[in-house]
C-alpha positions, 0 to 999 in steps of 0.5 A: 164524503162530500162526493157521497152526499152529493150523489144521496142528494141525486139518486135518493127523493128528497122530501118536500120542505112545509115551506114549499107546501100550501094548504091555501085553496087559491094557491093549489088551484094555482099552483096546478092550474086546474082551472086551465087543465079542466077545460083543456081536458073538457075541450078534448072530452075528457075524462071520458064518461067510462073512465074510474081513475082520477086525471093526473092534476088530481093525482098530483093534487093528492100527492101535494095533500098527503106530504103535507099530512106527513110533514105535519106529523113530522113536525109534531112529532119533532115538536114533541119529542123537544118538549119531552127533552126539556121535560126530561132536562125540568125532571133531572133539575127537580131531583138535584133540588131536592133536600136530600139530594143536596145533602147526599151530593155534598156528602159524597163530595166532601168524602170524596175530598177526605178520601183523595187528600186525606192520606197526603194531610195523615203523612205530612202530619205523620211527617211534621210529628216525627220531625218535632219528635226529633227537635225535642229529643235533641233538644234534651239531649244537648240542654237546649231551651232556648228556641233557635237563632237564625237569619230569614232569607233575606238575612241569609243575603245580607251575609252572603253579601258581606262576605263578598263585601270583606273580601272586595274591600280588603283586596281594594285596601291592600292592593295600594300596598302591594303595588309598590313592589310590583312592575304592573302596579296597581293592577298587579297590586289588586290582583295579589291582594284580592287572592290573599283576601280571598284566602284570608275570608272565605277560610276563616268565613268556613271555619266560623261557619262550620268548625268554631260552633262545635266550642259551644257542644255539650258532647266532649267530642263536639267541645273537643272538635270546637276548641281544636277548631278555635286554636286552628283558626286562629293559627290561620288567621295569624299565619294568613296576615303574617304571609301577606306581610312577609309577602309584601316585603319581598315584593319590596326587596324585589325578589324574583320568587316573592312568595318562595322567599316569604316562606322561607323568611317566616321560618326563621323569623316568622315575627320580623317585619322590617317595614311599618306598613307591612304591620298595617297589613297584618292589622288589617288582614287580622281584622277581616278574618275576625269580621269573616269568622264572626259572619259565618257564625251568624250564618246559623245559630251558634250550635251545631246542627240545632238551626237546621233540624228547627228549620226542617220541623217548620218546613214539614209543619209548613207543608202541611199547614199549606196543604191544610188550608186548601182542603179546607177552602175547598170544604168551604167552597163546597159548603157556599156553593150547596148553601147557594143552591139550597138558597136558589133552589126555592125560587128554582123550583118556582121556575121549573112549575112555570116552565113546566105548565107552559111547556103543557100548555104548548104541547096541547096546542101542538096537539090542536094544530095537528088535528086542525093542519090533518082535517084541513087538508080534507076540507082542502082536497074537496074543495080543490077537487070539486073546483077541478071537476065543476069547471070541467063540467061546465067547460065540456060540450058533449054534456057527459059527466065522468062516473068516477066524479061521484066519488073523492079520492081519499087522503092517506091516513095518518096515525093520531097520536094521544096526548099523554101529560101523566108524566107533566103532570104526576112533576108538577104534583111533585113540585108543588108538595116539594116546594111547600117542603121547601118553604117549611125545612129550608132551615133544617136544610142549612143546618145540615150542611153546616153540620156536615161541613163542621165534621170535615173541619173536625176531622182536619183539625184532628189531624193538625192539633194530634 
């Protein structure tokens, strides 16, 4: 591409820059230098007394007038054609200013917004009501008036971490009694304990968390369910803290398999424990599945199922109230920024009648600089021509005056074009009658955008209170 401009700007004649032209008749005279080349011709007895074409300085000398006629009419009508794009761009802000304009656009906006987002609100909505359906439905079905028990997020945390707390700190407890029959001490000790309490709380954590609450069911079934599950706890419980205590005493025997000897011990004496400390164990072990039981339980509400269809009606009716407020802080934006526009718009129209006389005024004296810059350059070529011929005249020595001196050699026409201002002026007409209507219904204007936003809100809160 750069290969190819350059070899446009070689062949092709570029057009000759106004800056480089001159209309300054010294400056011509000059630049050509008629002076010297009329007595140069003078001194040889030319042009001869015969000749009817015009030396090749005049020549020259008319080139250099017309490419600035042409220039000059390039620049008006490049001029021009600017003047009539702010026209074009004072026209387009004319109509977004007016009344009904303004109240068409935010209509079409705000409908457009319902129609996008409208749908997505009727589902959620739609969505939300099946799941408040469901609530009530089981909520009669099973007796429940109360509203549910259950922990927020950070609660939820909190238990969580209990129940990493019980496990720790009953593996920490009963790692002291456990090392005292193990070779690898407290280590060891630890170990074993924090196993046997990890068995202990999180068994009794699951059973308080998802068995236990079915006690509490208003089905047979589900009450069924929840006392089978509270004896099984139970049994969990005190077979977990009698293990732990049996185990510990083999660990104390020194028995080779101490759990395999446990076993076989809580089969035959199942409540035999020969040491006191081994009691302590079961107290204690007994009293972490408690605590476990009892966190689980409060990991939800207490009846089954209940906490969880609560907490879905209140992501559903969550999801759409977050979607709700944001189709409406978009109305509400809509509405600001029309209401700004209508507040501006008077001053605006203000603005544009202003620019747009000046712009008139501009175009006019565009149109005078023309005409002057084309008559100049007549004005110029007889004087420049005359300067030319006059010293040739009074250079030559044979006292013969050329036939074709008589005559000037004529300028190539230029088309002048016709101001036309019907279009500025049938705006500034527009303008002037719109910016009285403005200044008289600028409050009626308000009033129905406000009342357009209004309808949107009612329509948003059809959906969010049906």
């Amino acid at each position: 591409m750069r290969v190819m401009a350059w070899f446009k700007r070689f062949f092709i004649k570029q057009p000759v820059r106004s800056e480089n032209l001159s209309l300054e008749i010294d400056s011509i005279v000059e630049k050509f230098q008629l002076v010297k080349e009329a007595k140069r011709l003078a001194a040889l007895g030319l042009p001869s007394f015969h000749e009817k074409k015009p030396t090749q300085k005049e020549s020259e000398v008319l080139e250099h007038l017309n490419l600035m006629r042409e220039e000059a009419q390039r620049d008006y009508i490049r001029q021009t054609e600017d003047i009539h794009t702010k026209v074009v761009g004072m026209e387009l802000t004319y109509k977004a200013l007016q009344s009904d304009v303004l109240n068409a656009e935010f209509e079409r906006q705000t409908r457009k917004l319902m129609d996008e987002q409208g749908d997505w609100l009727k589902k959620l909505a739609y969505n939300a009501m099946v799941r408040f359906k469901e609530l009530e439905v089981f909520k009669k079905k099973n007796g429940l008036e109360r509203e549910a028990n259950y922990p927020s997020t950070s609660g939820l945390m909190l238990r969580y971490s209990v129940l990493v707390f019980l496990v720790g700190i009953e593996g920490v407890l009963n790692a002291n009694f456990f090392a005292e029959g193990l070779s690898s001490g407290l280590i060891g000790g630890f170990v074993y304990a924090a196993l046997l309490a990890g068995i202990n709380v999180l068994g009794c954590f699951f059973l308080g968390r998802f068995a236990v609450p079915w006690v509490v069911s208003k089905p047979v079934a589900g009450k069924l369910l929840g006392a089978i599950s509270v004896v099984f706890a139970a049994c969990f419980m005190l077979l977990v803290a009698m293990s732990i205590g049996h185990i510990r005493e083999q660990l104390m025997a020194g028995a080779a398999n101490p759990t395999q000897q446990a076993w076989t011990v809580m089969q035959s004496q199942f409540f035999v424990l020969n040491d006191l400390v081994s009691w302590f164990l079961v107290a204690i072990s007994l009293g972490f599945a408690i605590a476990a039981i009892f966190d689980g339980l409060t990991m939800d509400d207490i009846y089954p199922g209940y906490g969880a269809m609560v907490r879905r009606c209140h992501q559903t009716r969550d999801e759409f109230d977050a979607e709700f407020e944001e189709v409406k802080e978009e109305l509400e934006e809509l509405k600001q920024e029309k209401l700004d526009l209508i507040n501006q718009g008077f001053k605006t129209l203000h603005e544009v009648s202003a620019d747009l006389k000046k712009l008139l005024l501009e175009k006019e004296a565009l149109m005078r600089e023309f005409t002057d810059k084309v008559s100049q350059t007549e004005v110029v070529l007889y004087a420049v021509i005359r300067k030319f011929r006059i010293e040739n005249e009074i250079a030559r020595e044979d006292g013969l005056r050329p036939s074709y001196f008589d005559s000037l050699p004529a300028l190539n026409p230029v088309s002048m074009p016709r101001l036309d201002n019907d279009k500025e002026n049938a705006l500034l007409a527009a303008l002037a009658q719109d910016i009285k209507t403005y200044e008289s219904n600028v409050n009626t204007q308000r009033e129905k955008v406000y009342a357009l936003y209004e309808h949107s809100i009612s329509r948003l809160n059809h959906l969010k209170y049906h």
